[in-house]
C-alpha positions in Angstrom: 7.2 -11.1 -5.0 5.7 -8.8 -8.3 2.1 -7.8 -9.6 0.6 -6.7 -12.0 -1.7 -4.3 -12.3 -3.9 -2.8 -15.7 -2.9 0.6 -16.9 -5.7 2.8 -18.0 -5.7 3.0 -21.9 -4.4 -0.4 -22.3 -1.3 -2.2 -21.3 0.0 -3.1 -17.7 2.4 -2.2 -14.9 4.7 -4.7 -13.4 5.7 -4.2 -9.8 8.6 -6.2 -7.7 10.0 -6.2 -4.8 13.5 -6.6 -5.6 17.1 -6.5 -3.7 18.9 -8.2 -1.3 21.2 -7.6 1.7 24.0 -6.4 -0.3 22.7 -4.2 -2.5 19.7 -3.0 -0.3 15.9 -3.5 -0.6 14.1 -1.7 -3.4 10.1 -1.2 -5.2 10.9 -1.3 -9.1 7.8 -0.1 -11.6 7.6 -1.1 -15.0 4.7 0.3 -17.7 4.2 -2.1 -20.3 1.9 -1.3 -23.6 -1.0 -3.3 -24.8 2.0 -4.8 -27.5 4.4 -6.3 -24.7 7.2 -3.2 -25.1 8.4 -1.7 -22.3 7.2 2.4 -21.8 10.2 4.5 -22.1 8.9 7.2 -21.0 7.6 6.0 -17.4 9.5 6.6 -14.1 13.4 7.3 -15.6 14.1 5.2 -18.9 11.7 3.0 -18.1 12.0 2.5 -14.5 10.9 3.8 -11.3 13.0 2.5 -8.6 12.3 3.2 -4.7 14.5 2.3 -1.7 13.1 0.3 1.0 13.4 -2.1 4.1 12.9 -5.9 2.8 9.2 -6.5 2.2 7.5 -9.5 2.2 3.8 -8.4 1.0 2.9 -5.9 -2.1 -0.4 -4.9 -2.7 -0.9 -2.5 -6.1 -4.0 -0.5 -7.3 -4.5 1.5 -10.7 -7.0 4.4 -9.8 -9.8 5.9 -12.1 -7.2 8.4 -13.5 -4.9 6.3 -14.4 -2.0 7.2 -11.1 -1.3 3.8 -8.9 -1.0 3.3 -5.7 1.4 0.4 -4.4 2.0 -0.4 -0.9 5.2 -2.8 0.4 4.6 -4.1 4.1 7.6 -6.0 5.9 6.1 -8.2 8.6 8.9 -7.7 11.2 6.9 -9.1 13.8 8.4 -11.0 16.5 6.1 -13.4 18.9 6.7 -10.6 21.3 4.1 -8.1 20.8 6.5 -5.7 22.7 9.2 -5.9 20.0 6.6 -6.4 16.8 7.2 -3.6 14.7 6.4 -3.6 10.8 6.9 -0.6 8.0 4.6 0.0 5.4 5.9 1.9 2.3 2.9 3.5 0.4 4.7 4.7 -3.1 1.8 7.1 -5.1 2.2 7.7 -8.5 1.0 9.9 -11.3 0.1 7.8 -14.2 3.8 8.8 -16.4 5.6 6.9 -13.6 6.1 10.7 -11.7 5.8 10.7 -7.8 2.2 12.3 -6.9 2.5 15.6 -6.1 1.9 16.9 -2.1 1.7 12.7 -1.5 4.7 12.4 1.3 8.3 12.6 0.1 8.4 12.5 -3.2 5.6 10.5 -3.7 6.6 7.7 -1.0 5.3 7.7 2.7 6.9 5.1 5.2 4.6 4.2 7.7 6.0 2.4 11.5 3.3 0.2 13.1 3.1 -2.1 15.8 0.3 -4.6 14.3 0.3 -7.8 12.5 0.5 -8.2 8.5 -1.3 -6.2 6.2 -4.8 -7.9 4.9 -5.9 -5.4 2.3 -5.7 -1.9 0.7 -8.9 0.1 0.2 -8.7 2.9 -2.4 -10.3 5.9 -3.5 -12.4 5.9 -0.8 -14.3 9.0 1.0 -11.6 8.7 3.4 -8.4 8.4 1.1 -6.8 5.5 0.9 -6.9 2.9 4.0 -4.7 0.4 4.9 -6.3 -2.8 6.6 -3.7 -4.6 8.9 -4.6 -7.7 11.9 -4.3 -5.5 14.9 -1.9 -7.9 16.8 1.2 -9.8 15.6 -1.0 -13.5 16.7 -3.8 -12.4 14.4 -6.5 -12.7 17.3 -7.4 -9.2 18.0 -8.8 -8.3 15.0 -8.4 -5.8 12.4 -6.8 -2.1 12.1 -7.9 0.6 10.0 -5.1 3.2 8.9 -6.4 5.9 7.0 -4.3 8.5 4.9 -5.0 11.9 3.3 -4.5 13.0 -0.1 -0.9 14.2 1.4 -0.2 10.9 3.1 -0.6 11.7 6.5 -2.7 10.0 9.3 -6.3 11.0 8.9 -7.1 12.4 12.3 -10.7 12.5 11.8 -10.7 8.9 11.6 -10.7 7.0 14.4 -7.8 7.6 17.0 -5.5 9.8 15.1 -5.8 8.0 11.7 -6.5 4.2 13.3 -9.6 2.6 13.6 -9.5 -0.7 15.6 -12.4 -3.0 15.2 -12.6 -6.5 16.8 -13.1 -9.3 14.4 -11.9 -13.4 14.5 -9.1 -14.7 12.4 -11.5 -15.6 9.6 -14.2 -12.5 9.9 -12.3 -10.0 7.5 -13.0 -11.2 3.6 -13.2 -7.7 2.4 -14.6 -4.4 2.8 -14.9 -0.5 1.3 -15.7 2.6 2.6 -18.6 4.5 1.6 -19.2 8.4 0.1 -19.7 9.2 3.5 -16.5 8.0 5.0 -18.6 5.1 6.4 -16.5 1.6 6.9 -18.2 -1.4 5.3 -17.7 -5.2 5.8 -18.0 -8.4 4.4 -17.4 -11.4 6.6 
């Protein structure tokens, strides 16, 4: 799976997941200029590579400033909702390819949860970035709200402990944002 996402000033990124179970699981970023050529200078000769479990979704975001935000979600879930566990690896970046500073490890924040796959990523929000997943493995439960501070951690304020459940049909969630007052905001 890649994307591709606009740099600001012209140009693009190209994110993949990449890997297999030999040589492991890994994130790669690429910066591109407006000309096709490959940045140099971004992440370390070029590329910014970060471990992780296999993914099967990738969701990318280029913010006002230029940093980008890229999440990688594995849908481990098992028709069990005992044993359906998932991991959601938000990667934050400055916009030279360098991890964001006080954002997790190093710029990466692994996140365990027991819900269903990831439907969207809402950024630069009131609330920080907020990751919308179905709230059970079967999809009928509706949607969960995970919101992160600036450092990456659960947003305690929000919900319970950083998780807001709301419940919605299958086909109810199209889209949504969060307003300047931390407010969440639906389209269905």
């Amino acid at each position: 799976s890649s994307s591709y996402a606009p740099a600001v000033g012209g140009g693009q990124f190209h994110v993949r997941l990449a890997g297999d179970n030999l040589l492991g699981y890994r994130v790669e970023v690429r910066k591109f200029f407006q000309d096709g050529a490959q940045d140099p200078q971004f992440g370390v000769a070029g590329l910014l590579s970060v471990v992780t479990d296999r993914m099967d979704q990738l969701f990318v975001h280029t913010a006002r400033d230029g940093s980008l935000t890229i999440l990688a979600a594995s849908n481990n879930n098992s028709a069990d909702p005992l044993f359906s566990v998932g991991v959601m690896v938000v990667i934050r970046l400055q916009a030279n390819g360098q991890p964001a500073p006080g954002f997790g490890e190093q710029g990466v924040v692994r996140l365990y949860q027991k819900n269903g796959p990831v439907v969207d990523v809402l950024h630069d929000t009131a609330l920080g970035t907020v990751i919308v997943t179905y709230d059970s493995p079967d999809r009928l439960r509706g949607v969960a709200l995970h919101a992160l501070d600036a450092q990456g951690k659960p947003l305690t304020s929000f919900g319970d402990q950083g998780v807001a459940r709301i419940g919605l049909s299958l086909l109810a969630w199209k889209t949504g944002g969060i307003d300047e007052v931390g407010r969440v905001l639906m389209v269905t």
